[in-house]
FINUVEX-894413 format. One line per 8 residues: number of its first residue (from 0); their letters; for each residue x, y, z of N, C-alpha, C, O. Coordinates in nm, 2 decimals. Example, Ala and Ser with C-alpha at 12.3 -4.5 7.8 and 13.67 -1.06 7.14 Angstrom:
// residues 2
0	as	1.32 -0.57 0.78 1.23 -0.45 0.78 1.32 -0.33 0.78 1.42 -0.33 0.85; 1.28 -0.22 0.71 1.37 -0.11 0.71 1.29 0.00 0.79 1.34 0.11 0.80
This chain:
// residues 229
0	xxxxxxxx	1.57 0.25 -1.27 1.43 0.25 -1.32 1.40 0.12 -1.40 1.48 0.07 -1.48; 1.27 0.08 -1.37 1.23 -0.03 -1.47 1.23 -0.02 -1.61 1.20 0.10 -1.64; 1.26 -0.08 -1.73 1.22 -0.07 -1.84 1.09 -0.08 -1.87 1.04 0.01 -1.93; 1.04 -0.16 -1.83 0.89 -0.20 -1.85 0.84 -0.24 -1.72 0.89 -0.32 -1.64; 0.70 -0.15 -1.72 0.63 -0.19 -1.60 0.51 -0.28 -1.60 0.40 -0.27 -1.66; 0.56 -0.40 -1.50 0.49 -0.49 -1.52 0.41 -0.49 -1.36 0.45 -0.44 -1.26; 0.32 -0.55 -1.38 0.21 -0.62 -1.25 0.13 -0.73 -1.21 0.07 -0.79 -1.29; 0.12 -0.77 -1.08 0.08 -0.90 -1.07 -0.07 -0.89 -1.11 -0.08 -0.79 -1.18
8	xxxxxxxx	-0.16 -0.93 -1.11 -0.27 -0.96 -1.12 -0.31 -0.87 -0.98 -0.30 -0.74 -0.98; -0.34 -0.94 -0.89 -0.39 -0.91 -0.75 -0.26 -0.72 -0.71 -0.30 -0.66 -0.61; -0.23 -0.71 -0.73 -0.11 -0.57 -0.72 -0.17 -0.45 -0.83 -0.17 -0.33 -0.84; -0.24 -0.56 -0.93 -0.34 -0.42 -1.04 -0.48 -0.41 -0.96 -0.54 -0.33 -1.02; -0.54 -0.45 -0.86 -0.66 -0.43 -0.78 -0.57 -0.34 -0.70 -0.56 -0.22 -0.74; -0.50 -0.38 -0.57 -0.40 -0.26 -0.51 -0.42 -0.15 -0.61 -0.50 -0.06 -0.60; -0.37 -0.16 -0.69 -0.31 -0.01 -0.76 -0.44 0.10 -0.79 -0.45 0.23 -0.79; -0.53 0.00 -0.81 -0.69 0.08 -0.88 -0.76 0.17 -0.74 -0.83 0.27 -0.73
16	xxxxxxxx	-0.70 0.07 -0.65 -0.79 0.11 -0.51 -0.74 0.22 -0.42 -0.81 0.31 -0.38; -0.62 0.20 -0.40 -0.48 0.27 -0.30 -0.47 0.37 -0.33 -0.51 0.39 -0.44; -0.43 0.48 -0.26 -0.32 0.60 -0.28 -0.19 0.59 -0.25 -0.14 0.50 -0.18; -0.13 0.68 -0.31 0.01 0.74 -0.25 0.02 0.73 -0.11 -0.05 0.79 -0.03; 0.13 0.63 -0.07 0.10 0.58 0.05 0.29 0.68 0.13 0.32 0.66 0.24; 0.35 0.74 0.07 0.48 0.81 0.07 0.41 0.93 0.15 0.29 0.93 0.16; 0.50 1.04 0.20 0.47 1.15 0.32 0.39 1.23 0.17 0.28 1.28 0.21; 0.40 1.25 0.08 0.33 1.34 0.02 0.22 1.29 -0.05 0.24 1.25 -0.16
24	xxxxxxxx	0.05 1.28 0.00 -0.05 1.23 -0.05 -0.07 1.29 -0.20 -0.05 1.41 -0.22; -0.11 1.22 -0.28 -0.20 1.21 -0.41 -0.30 1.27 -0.45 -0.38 1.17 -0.47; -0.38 1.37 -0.49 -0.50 1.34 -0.48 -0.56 1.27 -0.62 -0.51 1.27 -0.73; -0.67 1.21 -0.60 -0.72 1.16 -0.73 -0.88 1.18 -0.72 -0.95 1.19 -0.63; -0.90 1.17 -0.88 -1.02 1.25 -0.86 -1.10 1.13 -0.84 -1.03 1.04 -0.89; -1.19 1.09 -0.80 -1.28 1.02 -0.74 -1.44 1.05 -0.83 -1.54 0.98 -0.81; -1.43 1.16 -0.91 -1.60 1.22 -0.96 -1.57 1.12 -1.06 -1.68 1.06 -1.08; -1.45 1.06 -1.14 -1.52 0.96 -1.24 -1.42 0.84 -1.24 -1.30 0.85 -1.23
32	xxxxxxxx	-1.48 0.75 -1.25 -1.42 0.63 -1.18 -1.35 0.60 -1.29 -1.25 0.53 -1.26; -1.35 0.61 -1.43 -1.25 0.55 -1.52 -1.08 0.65 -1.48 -0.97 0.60 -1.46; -1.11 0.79 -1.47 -0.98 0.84 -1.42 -0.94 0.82 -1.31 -0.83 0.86 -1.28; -1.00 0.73 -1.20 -0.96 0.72 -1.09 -0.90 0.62 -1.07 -0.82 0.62 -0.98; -0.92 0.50 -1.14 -0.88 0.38 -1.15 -0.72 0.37 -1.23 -0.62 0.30 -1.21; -0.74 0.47 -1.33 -0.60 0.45 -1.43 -0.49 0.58 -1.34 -0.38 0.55 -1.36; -0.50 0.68 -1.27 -0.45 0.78 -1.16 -0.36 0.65 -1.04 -0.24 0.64 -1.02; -0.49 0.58 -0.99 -0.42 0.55 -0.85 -0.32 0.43 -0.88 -0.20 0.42 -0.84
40	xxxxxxxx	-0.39 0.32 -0.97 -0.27 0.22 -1.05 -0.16 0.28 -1.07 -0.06 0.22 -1.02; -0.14 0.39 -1.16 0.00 0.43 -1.18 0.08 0.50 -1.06 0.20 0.50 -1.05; 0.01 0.55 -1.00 0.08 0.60 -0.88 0.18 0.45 -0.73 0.28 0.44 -0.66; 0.02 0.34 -0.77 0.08 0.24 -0.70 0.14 0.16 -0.76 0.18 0.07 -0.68; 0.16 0.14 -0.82 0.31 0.08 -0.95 0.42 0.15 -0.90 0.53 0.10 -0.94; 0.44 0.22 -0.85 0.55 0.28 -0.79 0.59 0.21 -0.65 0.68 0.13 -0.64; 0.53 0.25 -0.57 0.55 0.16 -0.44 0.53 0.03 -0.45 0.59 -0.04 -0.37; 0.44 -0.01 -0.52 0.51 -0.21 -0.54 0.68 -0.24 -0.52 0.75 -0.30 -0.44
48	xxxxxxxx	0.68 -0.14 -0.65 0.80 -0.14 -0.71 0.92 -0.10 -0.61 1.03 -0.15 -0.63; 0.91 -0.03 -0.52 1.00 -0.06 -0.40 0.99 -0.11 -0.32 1.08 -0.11 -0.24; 0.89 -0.18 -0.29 0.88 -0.29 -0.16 0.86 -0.43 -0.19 0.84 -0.51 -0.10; 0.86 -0.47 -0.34 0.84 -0.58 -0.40 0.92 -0.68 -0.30 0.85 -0.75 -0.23; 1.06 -0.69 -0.29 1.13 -0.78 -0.22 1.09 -0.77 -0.10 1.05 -0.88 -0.06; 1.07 -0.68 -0.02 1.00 -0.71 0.13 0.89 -0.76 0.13 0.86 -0.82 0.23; 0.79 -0.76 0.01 0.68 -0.85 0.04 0.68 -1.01 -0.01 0.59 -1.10 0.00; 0.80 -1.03 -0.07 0.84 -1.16 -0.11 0.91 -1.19 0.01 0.90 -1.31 0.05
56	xxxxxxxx	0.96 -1.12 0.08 1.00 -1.19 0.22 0.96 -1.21 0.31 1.01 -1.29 0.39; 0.80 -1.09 0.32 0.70 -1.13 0.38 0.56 -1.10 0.36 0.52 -0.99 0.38; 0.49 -1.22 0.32 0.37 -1.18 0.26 0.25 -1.11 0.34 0.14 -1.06 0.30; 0.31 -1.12 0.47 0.20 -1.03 0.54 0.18 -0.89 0.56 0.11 -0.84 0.65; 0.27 -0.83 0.46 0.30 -0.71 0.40 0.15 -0.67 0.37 0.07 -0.60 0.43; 0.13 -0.78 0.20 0.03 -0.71 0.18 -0.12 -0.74 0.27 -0.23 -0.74 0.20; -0.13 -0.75 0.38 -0.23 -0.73 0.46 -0.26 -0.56 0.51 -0.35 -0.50 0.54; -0.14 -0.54 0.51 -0.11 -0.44 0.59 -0.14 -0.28 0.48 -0.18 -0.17 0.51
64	xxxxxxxx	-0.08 -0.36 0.32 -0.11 -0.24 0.24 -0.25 -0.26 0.22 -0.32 -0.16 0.22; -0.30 -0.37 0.20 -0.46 -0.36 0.17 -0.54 -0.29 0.27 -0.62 -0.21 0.23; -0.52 -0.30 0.41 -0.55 -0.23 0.51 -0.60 -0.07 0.46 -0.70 -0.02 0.44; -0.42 -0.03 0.46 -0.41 0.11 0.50 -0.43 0.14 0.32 -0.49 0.25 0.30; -0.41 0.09 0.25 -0.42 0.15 0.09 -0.54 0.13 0.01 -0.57 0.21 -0.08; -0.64 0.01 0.04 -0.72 -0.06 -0.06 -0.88 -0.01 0.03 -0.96 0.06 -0.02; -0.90 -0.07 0.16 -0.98 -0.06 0.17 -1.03 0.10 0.20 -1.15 0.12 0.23; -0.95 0.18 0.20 -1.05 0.35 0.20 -1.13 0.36 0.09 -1.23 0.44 0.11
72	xxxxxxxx	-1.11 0.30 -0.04 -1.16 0.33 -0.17 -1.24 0.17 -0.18 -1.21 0.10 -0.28; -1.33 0.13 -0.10 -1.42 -0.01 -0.10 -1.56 0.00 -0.09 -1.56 0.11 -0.03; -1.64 -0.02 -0.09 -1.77 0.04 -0.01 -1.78 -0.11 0.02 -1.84 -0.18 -0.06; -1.72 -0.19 0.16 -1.72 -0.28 0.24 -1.87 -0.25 0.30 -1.94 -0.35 0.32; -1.90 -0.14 0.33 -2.01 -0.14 0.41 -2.16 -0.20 0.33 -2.24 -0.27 0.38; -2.16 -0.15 0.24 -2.25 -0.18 0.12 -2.23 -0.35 0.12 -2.31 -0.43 0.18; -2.09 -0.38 0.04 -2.07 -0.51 0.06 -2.12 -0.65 0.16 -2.15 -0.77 0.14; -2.11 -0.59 0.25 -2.11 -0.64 0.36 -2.31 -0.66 0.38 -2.37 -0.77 0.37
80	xxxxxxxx	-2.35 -0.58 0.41 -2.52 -0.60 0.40 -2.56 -0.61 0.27 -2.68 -0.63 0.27; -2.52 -0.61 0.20 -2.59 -0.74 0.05 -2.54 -0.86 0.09 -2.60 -0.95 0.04; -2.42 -0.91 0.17 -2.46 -1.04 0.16 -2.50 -1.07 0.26 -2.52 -1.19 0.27; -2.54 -1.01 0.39 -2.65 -0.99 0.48 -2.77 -1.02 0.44 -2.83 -1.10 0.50; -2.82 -0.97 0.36 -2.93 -0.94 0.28 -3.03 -0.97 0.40 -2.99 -0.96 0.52; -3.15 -1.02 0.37 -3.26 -1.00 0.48 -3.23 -1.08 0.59 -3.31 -1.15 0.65; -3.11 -1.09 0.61 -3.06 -1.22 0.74 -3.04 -1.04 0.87 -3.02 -1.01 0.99; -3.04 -1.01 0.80 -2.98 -0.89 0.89 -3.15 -0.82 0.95 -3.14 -0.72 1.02
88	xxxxxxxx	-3.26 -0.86 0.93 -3.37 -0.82 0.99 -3.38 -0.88 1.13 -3.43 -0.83 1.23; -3.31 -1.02 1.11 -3.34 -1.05 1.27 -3.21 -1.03 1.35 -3.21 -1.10 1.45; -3.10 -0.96 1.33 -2.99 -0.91 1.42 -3.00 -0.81 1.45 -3.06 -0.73 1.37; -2.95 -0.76 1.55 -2.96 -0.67 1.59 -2.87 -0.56 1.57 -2.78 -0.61 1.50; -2.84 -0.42 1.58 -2.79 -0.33 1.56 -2.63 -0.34 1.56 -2.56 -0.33 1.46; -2.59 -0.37 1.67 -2.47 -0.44 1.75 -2.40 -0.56 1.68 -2.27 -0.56 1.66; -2.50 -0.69 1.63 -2.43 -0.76 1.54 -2.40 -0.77 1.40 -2.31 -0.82 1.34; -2.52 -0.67 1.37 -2.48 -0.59 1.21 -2.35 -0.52 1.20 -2.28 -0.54 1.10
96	xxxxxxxx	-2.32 -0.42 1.32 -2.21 -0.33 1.30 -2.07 -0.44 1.32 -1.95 -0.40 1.30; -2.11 -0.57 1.37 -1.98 -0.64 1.39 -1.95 -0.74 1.25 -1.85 -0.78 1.19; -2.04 -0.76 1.25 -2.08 -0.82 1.10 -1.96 -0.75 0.99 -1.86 -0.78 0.94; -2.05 -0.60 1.00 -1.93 -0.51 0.89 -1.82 -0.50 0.90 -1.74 -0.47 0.80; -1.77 -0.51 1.05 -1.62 -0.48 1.09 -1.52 -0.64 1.03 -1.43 -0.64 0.94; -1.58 -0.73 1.09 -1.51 -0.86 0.99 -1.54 -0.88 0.87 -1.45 -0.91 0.79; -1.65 -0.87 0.85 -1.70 -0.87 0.69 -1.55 -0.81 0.61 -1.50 -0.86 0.51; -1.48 -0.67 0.70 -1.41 -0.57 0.59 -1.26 -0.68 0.62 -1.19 -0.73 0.53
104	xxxxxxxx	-1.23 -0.70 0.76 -1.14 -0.77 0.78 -1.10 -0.91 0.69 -1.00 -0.94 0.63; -1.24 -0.99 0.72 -1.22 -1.08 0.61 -1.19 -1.04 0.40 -1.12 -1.10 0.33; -1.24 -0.93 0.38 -1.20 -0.91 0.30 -1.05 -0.87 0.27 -0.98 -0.89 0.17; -1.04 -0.81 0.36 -0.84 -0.73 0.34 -0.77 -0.89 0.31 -0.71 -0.92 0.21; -0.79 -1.00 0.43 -0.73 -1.12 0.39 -0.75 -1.20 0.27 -0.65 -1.25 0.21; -0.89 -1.21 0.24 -0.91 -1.26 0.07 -0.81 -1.20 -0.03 -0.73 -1.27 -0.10; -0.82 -1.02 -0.05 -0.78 -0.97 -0.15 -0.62 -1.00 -0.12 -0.55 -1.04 -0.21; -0.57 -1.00 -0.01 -0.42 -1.05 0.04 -0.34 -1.11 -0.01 -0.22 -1.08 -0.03
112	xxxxxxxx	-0.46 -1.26 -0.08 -0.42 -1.37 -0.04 -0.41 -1.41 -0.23 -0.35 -1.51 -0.29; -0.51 -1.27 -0.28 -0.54 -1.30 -0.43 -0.45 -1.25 -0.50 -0.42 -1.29 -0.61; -0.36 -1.13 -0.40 -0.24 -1.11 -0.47 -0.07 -1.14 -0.48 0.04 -1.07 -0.50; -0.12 -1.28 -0.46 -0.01 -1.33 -0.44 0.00 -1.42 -0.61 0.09 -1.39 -0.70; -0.09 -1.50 -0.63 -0.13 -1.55 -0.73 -0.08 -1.53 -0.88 -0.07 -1.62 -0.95; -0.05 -1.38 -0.93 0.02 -1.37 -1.07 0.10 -1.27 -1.04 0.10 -1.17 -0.96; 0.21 -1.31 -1.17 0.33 -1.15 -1.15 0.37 -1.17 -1.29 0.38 -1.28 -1.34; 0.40 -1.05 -1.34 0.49 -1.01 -1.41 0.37 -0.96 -1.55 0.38 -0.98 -1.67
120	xxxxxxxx	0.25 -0.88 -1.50 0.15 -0.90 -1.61 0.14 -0.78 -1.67 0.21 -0.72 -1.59; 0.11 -0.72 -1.74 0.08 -0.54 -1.76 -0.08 -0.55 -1.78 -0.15 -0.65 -1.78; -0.12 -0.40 -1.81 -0.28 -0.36 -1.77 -0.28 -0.31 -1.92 -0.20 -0.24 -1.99; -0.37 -0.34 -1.95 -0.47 -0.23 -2.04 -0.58 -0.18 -1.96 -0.64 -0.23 -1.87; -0.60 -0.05 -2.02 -0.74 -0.01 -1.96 -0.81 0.00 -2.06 -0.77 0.02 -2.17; -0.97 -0.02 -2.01 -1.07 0.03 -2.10 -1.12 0.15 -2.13 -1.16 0.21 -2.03; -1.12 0.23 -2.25 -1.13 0.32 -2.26 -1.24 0.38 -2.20 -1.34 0.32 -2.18; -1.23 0.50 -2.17 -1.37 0.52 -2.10 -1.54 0.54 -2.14 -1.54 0.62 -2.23
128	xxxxxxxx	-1.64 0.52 -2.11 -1.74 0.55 -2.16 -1.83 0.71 -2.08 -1.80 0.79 -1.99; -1.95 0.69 -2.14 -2.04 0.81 -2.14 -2.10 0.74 -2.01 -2.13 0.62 -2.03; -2.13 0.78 -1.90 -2.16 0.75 -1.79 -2.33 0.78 -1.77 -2.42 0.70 -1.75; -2.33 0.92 -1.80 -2.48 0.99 -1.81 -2.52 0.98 -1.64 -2.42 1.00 -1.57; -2.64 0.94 -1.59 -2.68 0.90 -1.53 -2.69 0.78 -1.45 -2.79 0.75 -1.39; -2.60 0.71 -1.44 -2.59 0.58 -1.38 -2.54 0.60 -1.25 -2.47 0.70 -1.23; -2.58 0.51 -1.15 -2.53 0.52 -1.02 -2.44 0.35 -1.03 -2.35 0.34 -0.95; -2.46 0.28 -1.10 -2.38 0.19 -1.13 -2.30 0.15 -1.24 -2.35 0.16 -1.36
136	xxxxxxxx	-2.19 0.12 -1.24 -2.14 0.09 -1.39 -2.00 -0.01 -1.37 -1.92 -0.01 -1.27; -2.00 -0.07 -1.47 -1.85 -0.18 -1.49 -1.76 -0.10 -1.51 -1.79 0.00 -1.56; -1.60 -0.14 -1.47 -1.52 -0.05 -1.59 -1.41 -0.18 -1.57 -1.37 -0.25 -1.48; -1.40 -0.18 -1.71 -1.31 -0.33 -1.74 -1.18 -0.27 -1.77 -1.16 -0.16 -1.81; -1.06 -0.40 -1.74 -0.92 -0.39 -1.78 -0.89 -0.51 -1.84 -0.98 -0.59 -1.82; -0.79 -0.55 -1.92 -0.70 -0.68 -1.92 -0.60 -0.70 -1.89 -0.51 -0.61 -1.92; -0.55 -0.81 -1.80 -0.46 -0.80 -1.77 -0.39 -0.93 -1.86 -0.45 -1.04 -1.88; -0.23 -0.88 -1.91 -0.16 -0.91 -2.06 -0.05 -1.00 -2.02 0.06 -0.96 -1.98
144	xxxxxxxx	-0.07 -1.11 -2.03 0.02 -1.23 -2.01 0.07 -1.31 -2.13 0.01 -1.41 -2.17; 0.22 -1.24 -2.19 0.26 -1.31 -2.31 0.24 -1.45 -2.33 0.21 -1.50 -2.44; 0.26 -1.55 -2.20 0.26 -1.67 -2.17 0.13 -1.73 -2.20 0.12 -1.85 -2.22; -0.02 -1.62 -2.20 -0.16 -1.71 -2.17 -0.23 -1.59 -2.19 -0.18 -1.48 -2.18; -0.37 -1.62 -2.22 -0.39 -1.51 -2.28 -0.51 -1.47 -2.19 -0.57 -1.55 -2.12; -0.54 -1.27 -2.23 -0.52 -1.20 -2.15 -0.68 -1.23 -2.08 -0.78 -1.28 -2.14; -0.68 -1.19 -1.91 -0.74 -1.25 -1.85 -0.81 -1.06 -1.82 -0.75 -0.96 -1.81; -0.97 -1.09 -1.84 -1.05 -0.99 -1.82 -1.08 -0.97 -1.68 -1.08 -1.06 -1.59
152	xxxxxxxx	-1.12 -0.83 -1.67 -1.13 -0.82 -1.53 -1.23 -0.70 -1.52 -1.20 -0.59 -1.57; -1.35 -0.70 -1.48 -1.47 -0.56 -1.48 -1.48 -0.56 -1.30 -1.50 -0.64 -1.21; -1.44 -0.41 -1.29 -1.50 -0.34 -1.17 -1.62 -0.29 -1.18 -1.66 -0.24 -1.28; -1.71 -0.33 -1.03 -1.82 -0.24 -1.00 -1.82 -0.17 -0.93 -1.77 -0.19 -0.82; -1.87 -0.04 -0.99 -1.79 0.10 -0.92 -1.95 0.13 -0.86 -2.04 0.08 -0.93; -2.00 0.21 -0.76 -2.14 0.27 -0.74 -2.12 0.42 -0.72 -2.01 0.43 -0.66; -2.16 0.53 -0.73 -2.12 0.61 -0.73 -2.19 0.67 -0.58 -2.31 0.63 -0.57; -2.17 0.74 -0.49 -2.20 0.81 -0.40 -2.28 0.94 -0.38 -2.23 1.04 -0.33
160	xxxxxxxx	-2.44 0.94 -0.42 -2.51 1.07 -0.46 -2.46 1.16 -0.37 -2.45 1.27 -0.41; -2.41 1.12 -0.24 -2.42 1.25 -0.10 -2.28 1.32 -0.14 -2.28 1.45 -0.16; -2.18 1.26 -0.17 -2.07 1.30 -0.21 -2.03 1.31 -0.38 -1.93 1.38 -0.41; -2.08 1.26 -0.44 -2.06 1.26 -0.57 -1.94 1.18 -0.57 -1.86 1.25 -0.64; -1.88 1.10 -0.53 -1.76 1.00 -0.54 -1.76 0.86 -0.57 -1.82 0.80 -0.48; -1.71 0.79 -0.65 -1.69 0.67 -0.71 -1.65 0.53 -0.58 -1.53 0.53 -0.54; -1.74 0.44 -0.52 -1.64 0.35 -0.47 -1.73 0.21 -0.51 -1.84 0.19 -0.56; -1.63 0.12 -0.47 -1.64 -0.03 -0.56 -1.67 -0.12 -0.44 -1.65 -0.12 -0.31
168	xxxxxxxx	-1.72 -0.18 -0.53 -1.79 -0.30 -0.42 -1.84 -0.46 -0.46 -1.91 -0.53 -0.39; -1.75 -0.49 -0.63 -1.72 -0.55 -0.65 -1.65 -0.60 -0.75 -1.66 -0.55 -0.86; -1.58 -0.71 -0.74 -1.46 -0.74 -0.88 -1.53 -0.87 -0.98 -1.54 -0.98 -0.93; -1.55 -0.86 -1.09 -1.56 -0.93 -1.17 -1.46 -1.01 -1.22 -1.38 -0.92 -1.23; -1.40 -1.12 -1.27 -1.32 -1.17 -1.30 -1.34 -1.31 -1.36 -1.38 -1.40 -1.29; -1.31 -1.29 -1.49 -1.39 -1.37 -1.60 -1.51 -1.40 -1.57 -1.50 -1.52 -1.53; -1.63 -1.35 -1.55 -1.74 -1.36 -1.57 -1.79 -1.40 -1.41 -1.91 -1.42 -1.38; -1.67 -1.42 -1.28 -1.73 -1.48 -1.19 -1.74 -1.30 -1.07 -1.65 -1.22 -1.07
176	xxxxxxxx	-1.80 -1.30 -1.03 -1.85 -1.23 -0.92 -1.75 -1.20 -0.79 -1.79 -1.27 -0.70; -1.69 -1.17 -0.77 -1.61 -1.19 -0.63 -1.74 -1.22 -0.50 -1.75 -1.30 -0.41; -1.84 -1.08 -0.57 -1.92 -1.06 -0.43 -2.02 -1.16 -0.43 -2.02 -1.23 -0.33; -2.13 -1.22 -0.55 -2.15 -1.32 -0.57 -2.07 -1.44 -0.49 -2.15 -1.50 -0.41; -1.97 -1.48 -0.48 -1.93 -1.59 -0.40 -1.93 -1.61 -0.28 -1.95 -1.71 -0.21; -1.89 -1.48 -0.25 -1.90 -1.44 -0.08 -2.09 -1.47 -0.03 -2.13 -1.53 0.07; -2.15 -1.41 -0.11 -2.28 -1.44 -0.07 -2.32 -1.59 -0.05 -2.38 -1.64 0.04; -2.27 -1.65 -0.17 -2.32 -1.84 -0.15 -2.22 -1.88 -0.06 -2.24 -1.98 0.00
184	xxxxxxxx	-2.12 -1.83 -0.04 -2.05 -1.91 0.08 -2.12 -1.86 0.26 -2.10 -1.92 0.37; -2.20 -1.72 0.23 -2.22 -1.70 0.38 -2.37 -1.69 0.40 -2.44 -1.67 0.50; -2.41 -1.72 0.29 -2.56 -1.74 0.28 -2.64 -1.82 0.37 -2.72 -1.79 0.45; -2.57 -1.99 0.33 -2.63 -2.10 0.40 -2.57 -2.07 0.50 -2.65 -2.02 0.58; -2.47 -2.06 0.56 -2.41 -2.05 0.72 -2.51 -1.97 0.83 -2.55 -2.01 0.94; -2.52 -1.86 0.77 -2.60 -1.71 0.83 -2.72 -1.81 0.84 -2.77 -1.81 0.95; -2.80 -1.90 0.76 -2.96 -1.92 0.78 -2.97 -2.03 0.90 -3.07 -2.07 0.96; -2.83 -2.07 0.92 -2.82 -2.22 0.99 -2.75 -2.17 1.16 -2.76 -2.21 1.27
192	xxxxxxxx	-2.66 -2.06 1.08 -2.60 -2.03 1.23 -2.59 -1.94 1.32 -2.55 -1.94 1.43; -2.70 -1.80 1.21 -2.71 -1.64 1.29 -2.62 -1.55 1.20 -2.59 -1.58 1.08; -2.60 -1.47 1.25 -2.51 -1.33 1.22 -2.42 -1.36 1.31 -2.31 -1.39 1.27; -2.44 -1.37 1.41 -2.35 -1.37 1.54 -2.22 -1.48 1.53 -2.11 -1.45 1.57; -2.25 -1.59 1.47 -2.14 -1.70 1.44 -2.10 -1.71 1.34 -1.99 -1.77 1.32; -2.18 -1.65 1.26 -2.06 -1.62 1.14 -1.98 -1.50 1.13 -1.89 -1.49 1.04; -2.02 -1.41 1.22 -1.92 -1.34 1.26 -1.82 -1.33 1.32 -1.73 -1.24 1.31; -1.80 -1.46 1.42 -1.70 -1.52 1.45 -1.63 -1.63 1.36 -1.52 -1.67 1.38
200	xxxxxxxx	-1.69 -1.66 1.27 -1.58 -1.72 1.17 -1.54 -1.66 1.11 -1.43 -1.71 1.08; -1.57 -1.53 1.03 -1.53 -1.47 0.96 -1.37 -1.41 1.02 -1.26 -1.38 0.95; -1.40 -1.40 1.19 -1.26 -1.32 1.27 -1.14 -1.42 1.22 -1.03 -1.39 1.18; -1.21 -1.57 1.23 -1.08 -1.65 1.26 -1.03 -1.65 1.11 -0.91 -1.65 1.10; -1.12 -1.65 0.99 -1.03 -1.70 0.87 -0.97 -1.52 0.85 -0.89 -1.51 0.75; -0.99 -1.42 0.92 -0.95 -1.34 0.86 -0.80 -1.37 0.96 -0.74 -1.26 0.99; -0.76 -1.43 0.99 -0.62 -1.44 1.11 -0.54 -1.55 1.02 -0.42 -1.59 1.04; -0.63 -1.59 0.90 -0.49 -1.70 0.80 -0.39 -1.60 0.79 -0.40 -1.48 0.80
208	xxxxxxxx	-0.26 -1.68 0.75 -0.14 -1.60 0.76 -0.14 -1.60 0.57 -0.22 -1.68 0.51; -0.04 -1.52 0.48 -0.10 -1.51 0.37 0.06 -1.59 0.32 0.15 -1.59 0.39; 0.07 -1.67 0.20 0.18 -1.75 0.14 0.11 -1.77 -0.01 -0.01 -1.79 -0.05; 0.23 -1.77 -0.06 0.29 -1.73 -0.17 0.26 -1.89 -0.23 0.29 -1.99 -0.16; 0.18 -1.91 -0.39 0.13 -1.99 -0.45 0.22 -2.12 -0.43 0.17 -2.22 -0.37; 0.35 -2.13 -0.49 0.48 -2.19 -0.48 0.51 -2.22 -0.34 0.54 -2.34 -0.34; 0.51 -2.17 -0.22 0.46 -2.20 -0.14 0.40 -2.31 -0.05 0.44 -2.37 0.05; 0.28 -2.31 -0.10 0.17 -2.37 -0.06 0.14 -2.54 -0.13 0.08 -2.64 -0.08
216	xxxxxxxx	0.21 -2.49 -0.26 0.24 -2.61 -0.37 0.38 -2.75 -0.27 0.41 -2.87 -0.26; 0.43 -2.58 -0.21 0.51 -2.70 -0.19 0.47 -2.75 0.01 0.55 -2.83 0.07; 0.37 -2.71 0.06 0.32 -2.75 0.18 0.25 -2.86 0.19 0.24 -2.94 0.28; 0.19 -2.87 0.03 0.12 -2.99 -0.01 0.13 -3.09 -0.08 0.05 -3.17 -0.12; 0.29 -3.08 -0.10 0.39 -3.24 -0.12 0.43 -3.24 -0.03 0.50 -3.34 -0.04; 0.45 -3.19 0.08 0.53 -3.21 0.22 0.40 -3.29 0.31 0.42 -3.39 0.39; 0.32 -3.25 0.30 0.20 -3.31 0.35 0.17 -3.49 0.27 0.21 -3.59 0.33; 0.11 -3.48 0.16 0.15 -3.60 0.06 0.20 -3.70 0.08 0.15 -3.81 0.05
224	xxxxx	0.37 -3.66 0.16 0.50 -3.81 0.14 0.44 -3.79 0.24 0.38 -3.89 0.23; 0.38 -3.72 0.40 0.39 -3.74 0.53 0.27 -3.83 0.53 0.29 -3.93 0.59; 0.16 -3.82 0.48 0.03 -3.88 0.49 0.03 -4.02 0.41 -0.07 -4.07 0.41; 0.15 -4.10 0.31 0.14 -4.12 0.17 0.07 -4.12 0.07 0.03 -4.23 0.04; 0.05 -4.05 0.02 -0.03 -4.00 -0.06 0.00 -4.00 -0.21 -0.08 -3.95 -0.28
C-alpha cells in the first residue's frame, strides 16, 4: 500500500472523469457534481496506482484509459458545436456528426498527452457550494506541489435538465480555458477551410503517438546536434 497518495496533474482529470474500470462497476452519483468529482478521483487513484509502470512503458495506455474511462463523463458533444459555433449552419448533417466524432477523438489525444506532463502532486478539493438553480457552475481543486506552488484548476460542469446528471465540458487551468483554445485554434481554419477539412485534420493529429515530457526534451537535442543547432 502507498503511504501517501500522490497524482499527476493530467491522472487528477482521469480520476474526476472515469469510473471503476475493474469487473465490479462503481456507481457515483452524478445529481451533484462536487460529490462526483471527489467519488470517481478516489476510486481512480486506485487503478493509476496499478498500472502506473505499464503506462511509463507505454504511453499509449493512456489513450486507451481516456477512451474507455474519461470520455463517458464529457459532454464532447456540446463541446464540439460550440466550437462549431455558426460554422456549422453551412454543413451539413453528415459533416456535423463527423465533426463530433473527431472533435471527441481529438480530444481523448490532447487530454493523453496533458497527462503525461506532472507527477507526484496531491489534490485538494473545493469545498462544496449551494448550487440552487444553476445549470452551470465551476468546481475548483488545487493541485499541491511541495516543489512550486499549488497550481489551480476549475471544472465546468453543465448539468443535464432531461437526466438531472452533471457532465463537463470544460477545464480551466490557471485562468486559461481548455475549450477557449480549441475554439481560436479551429476557428480561423473552419472559416478558411470548411467543416469537412478540418475534420480531416483533426483525424490526423488525433493519430500523434503520446511521449512522456523527458522524452520529447530529449528528441529535441537529438534533433539540435543533427540540424546544428
Amino acid at each position: 500500500m502507498m503511504k501517501k497518495l500522490f497524482v499527476t496533474f493530467s491522472l487528477f482529470l482521469l480520476a474526476w472523469f472515469s469510473t471503476f474500470n475493474a469487473a465490479f462497476a462503481v456507481e457515483v452519483d452524478k445529481t451533484n457534481p462536487y460529490v462526483m468529482i471527489e467519488e470517481v478521483s478516489k476510486v481512480t487513484f486506485d487503478r493509476f496506482a496499478r498500472e502506473h509502470q505499464q503506462i511509463k512503458a507505454n504511453p499509449e495506455l493512456l489513450k486507451d484509459i481516456v477512451r474507455e474511462e474519461l470520455m463517458p463523463h464529457i459532454f464532447y458533444q456540446y463541446a464540439a458545436l460550440k466550437v462549431l459555433g455558426n460554422y456549422r449552419k453551412a454543413a451539413s448533417k453528415d459533416d456535423i456528426k463527423a465533426f463530433i466524432i473527431a472533435f471527441k477523438e481529438y480530444l481523448i489525444t490532447s487530454y493523453a498527452q496533458v497527462f503525461t506532463l506532472y507527477e507526484q502532486q496531491r489534490v485538494e478539493f473545493e469545498p462544496a457550494k449551494k448550487i440552487g438553480k444553476k445549470k452551470i457552475i465551476m468546481v475548483g481543486i488545487d493541485i499541491i506541489d511541495d516543489n512550486r506552488p499549488p497550481i489551480n484548476i476549475k471544472f465546468k460542469v453543465r448539468k443535464n435538465s432531461k437526466t438531472n446528471e452533471w457532465q463537463a465540458f470544460d477545464l480551466v487551468a490557471e485562468g486559461i480555458s481548455l475549450l477557449d483554445a480549441k475554439q481560436k485554434e479551429l476557428r480561423s481554419i473552419l472559416a478558411q477551410n470548411g467543416v469537412a477539412e478540418v475534420t480531416k485534420m483533426l483525424k490526423e493529429k488525433s493519430g500523434r503517438k503520446i511521449v512522456f515530457k523527458q522524452d520529447r526534451d530529449v528528441d529535441a537535442k537529438l534533433k539540435a546536434q543533427e540540424t546544428g543547432e
